[in-house]
DSSP file (Angstrom, degrees, kcal/mol; ACC not computed):
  #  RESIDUE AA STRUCTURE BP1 BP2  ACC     N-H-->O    O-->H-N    N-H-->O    O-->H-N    TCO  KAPPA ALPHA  PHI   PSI    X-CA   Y-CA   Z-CA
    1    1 A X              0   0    0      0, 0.0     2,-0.3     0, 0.0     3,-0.0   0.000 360.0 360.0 360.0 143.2    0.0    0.0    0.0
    2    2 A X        -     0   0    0      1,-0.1     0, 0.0     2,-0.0     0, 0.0  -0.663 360.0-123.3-104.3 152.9    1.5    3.5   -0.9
    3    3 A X        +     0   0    0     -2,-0.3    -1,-0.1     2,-0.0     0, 0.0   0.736  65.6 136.7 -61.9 -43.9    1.7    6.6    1.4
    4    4 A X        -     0   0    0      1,-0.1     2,-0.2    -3,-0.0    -2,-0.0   0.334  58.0-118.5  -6.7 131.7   -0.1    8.7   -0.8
    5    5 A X        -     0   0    0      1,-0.0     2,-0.4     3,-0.0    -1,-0.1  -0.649  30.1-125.5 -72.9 162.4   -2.8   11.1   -0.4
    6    6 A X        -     0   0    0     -2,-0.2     2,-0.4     1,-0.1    -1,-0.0  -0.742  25.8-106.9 -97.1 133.1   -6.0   10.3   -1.9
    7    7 A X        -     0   0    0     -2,-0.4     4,-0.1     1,-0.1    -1,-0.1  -0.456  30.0-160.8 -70.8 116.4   -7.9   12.9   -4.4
    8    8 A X        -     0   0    0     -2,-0.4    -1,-0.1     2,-0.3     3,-0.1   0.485  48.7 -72.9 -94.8-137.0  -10.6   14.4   -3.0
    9    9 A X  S    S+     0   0    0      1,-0.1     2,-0.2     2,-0.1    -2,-0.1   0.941 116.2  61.6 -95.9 -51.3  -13.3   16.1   -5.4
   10   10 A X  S    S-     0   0    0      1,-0.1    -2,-0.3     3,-0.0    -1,-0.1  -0.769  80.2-122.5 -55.8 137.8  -10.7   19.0   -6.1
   11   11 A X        -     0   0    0     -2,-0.2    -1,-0.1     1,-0.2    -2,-0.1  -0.158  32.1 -91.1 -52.1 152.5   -7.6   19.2   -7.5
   12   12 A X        -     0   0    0      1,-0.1     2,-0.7     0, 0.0    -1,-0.2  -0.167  50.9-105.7 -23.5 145.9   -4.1   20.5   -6.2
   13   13 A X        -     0   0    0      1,-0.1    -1,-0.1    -3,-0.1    -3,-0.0  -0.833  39.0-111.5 -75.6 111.9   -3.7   24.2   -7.1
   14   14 A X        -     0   0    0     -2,-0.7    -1,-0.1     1,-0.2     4,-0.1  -0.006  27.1-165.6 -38.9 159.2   -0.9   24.4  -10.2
   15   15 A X  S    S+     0   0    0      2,-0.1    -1,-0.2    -3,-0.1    13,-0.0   0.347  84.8  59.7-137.0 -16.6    2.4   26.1   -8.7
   16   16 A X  S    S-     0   0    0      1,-0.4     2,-0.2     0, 0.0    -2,-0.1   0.459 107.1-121.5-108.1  23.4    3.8   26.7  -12.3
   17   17 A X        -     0   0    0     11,-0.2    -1,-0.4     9,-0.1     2,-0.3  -0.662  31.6 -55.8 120.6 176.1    0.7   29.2  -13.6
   18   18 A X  E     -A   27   0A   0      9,-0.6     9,-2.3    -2,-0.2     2,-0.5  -0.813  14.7-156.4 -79.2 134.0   -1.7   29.2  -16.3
   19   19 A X  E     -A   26   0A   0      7,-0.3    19,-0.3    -2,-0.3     2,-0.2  -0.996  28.4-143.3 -90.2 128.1   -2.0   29.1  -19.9
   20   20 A X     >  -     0   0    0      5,-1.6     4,-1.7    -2,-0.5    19,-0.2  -0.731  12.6-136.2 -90.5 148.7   -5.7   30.9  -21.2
   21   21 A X  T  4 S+     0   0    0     17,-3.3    18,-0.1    -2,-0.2    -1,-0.1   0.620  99.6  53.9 -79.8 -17.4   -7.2   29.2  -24.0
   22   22 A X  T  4 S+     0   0    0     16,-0.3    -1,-0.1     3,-0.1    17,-0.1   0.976 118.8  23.0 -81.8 -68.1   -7.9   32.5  -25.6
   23   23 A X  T  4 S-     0   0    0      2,-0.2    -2,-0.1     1,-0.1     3,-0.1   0.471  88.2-131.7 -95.8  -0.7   -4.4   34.4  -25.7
   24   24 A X     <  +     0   0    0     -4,-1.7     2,-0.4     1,-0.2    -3,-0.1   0.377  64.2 128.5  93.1 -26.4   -2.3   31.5  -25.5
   25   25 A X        -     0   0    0     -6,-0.1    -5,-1.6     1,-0.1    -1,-0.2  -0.655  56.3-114.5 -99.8 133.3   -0.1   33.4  -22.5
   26   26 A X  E     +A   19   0A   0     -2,-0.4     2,-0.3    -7,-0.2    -7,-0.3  -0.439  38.7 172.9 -66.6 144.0    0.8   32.1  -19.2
   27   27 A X  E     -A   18   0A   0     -9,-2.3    -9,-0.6    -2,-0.2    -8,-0.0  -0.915  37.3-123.4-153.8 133.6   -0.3   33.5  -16.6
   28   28 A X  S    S+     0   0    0     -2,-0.3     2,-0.3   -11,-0.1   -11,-0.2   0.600  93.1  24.3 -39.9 -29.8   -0.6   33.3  -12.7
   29   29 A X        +     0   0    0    -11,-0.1    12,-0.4   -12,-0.1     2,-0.4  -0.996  68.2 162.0-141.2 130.7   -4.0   33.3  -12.1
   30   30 A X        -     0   0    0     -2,-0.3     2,-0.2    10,-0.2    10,-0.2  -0.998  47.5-109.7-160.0 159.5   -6.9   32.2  -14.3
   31   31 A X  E     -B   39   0B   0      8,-1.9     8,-1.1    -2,-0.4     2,-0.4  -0.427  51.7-174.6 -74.4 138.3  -10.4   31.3  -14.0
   32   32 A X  E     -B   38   0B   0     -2,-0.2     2,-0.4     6,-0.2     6,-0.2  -0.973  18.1-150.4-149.7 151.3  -10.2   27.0  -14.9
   33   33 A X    >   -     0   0    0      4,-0.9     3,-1.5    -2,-0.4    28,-0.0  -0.931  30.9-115.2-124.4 120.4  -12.9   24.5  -15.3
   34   34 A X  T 3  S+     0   0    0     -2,-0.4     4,-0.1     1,-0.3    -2,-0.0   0.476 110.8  74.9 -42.4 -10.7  -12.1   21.1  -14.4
   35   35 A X  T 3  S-     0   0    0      2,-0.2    -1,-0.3     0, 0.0     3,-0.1   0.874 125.1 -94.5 -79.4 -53.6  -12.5   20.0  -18.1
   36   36 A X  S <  S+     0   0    0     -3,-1.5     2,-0.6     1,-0.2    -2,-0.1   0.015  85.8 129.9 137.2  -8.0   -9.0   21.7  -18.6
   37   37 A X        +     0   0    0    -17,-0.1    -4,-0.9   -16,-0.0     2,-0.3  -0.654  26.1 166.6 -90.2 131.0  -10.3   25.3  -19.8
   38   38 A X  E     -B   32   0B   0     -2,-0.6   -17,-3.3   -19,-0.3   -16,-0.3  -0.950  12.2-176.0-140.1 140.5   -8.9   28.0  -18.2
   39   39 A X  E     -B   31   0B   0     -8,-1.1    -8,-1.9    -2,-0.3   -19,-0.1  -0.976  20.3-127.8-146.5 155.0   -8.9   32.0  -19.0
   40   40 A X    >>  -     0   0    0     -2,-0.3     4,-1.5   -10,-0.2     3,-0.7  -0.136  30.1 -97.0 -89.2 179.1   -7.5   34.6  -17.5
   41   41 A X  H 3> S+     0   0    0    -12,-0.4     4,-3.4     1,-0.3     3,-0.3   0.889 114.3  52.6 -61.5 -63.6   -8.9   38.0  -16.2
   42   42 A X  H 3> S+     0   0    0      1,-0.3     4,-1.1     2,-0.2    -1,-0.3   0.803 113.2  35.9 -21.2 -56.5   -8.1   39.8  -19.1
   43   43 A X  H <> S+     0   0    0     -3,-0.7     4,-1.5     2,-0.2    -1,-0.3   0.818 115.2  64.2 -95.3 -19.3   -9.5   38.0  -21.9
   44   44 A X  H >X S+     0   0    0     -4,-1.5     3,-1.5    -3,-0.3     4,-0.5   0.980 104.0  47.3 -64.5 -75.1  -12.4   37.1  -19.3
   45   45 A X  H >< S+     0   0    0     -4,-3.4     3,-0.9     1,-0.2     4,-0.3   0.820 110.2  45.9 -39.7 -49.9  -13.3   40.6  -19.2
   46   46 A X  H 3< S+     0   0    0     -4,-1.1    -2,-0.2     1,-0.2    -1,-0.2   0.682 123.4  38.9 -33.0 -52.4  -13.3   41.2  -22.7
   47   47 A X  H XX S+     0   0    0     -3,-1.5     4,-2.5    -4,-1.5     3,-1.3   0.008  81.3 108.8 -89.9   1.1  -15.4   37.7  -23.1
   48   48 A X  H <X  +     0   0    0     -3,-0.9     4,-3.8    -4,-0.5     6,-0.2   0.924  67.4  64.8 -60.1 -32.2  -17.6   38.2  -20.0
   49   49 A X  H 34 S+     0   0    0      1,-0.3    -1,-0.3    -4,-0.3    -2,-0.0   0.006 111.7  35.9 -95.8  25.0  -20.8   39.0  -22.1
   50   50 A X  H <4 S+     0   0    0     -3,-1.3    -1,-0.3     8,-0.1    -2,-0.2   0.168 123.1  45.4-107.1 -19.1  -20.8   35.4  -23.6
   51   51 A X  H  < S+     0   0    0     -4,-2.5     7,-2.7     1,-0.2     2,-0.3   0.683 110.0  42.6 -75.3 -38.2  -19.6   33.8  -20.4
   52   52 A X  B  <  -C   57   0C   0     -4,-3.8    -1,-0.2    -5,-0.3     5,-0.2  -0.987  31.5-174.3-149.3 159.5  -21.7   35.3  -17.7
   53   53 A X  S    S-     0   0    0      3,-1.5     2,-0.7    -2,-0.3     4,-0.1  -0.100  77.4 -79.8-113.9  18.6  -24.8   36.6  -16.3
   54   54 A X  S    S+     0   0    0      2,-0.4    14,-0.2    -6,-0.2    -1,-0.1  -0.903 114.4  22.6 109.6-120.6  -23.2   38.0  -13.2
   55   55 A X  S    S+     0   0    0     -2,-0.7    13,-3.0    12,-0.1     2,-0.4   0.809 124.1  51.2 -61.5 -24.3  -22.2   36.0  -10.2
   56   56 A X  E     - D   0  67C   0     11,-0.3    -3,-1.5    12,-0.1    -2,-0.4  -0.873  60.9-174.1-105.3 114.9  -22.0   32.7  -12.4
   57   57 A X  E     -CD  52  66C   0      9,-2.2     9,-2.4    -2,-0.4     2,-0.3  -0.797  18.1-138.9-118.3-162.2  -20.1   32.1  -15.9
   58   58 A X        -     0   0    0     -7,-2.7     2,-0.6     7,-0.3     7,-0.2  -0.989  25.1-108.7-158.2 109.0  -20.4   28.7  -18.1
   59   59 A X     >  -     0   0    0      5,-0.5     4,-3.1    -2,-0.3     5,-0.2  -0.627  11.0-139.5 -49.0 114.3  -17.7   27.2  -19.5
   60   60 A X  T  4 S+     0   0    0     -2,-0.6     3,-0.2     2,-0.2    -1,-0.1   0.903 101.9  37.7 -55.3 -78.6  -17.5   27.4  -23.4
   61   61 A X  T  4 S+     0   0    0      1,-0.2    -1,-0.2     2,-0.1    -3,-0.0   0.720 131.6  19.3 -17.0 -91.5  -16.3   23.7  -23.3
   62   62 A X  T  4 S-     0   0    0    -25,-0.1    -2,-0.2     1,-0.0    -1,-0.2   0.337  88.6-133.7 -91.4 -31.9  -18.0   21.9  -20.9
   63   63 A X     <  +     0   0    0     -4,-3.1    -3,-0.1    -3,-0.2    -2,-0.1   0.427  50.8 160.8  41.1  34.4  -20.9   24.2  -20.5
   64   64 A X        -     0   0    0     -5,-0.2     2,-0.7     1,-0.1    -5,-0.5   0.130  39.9-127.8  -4.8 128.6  -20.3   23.8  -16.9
   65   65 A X        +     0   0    0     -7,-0.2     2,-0.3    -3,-0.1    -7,-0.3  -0.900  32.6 178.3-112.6 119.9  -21.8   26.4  -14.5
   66   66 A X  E     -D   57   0C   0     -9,-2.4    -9,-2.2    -2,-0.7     2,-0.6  -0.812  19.2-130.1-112.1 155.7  -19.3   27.9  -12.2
   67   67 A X  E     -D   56   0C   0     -2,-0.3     2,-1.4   -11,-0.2   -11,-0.3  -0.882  19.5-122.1-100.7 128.5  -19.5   30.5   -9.4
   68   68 A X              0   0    0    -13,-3.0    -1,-0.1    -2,-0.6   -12,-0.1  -0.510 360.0 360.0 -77.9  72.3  -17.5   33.2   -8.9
   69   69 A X              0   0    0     -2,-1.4    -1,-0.2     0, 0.0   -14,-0.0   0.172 360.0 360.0 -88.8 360.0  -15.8   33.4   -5.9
């Protein structure tokens, strides 16, 4: 039996960044969907008014509903 911890519902937080699916650029912080899509604040803004309704956006993939906290 291995020492391991076991994965709970979330994932580990990345320690080397982002890439956004929109601009291509890494970046420290970005909004990410368990499906793998992640975008960053920037292009988010930019994108908001096809993403979100306010407190909530929806992943373009997955069509996922997430909250924004």
């Amino acid at each position: 039996m291995t020492d391991s911890p076991k994965k709970s519902g979330y994932q580990r937080r990345k320690a080397k960044g982002y890439v956004c699916h929109c601009c291509k650029e890494p970046k420290p912080f970005c909004w990410s969907c368990p499906c793998g899509f992640a975008i960053c604040p920037d292009c988010f803004a930019e994108n908001r008014w096809g993403i979100s309704n306010g407190p909530t956006w929806i992943c373009p993939d997955c069509e996922r509903v997430h909250l924004m906290e």
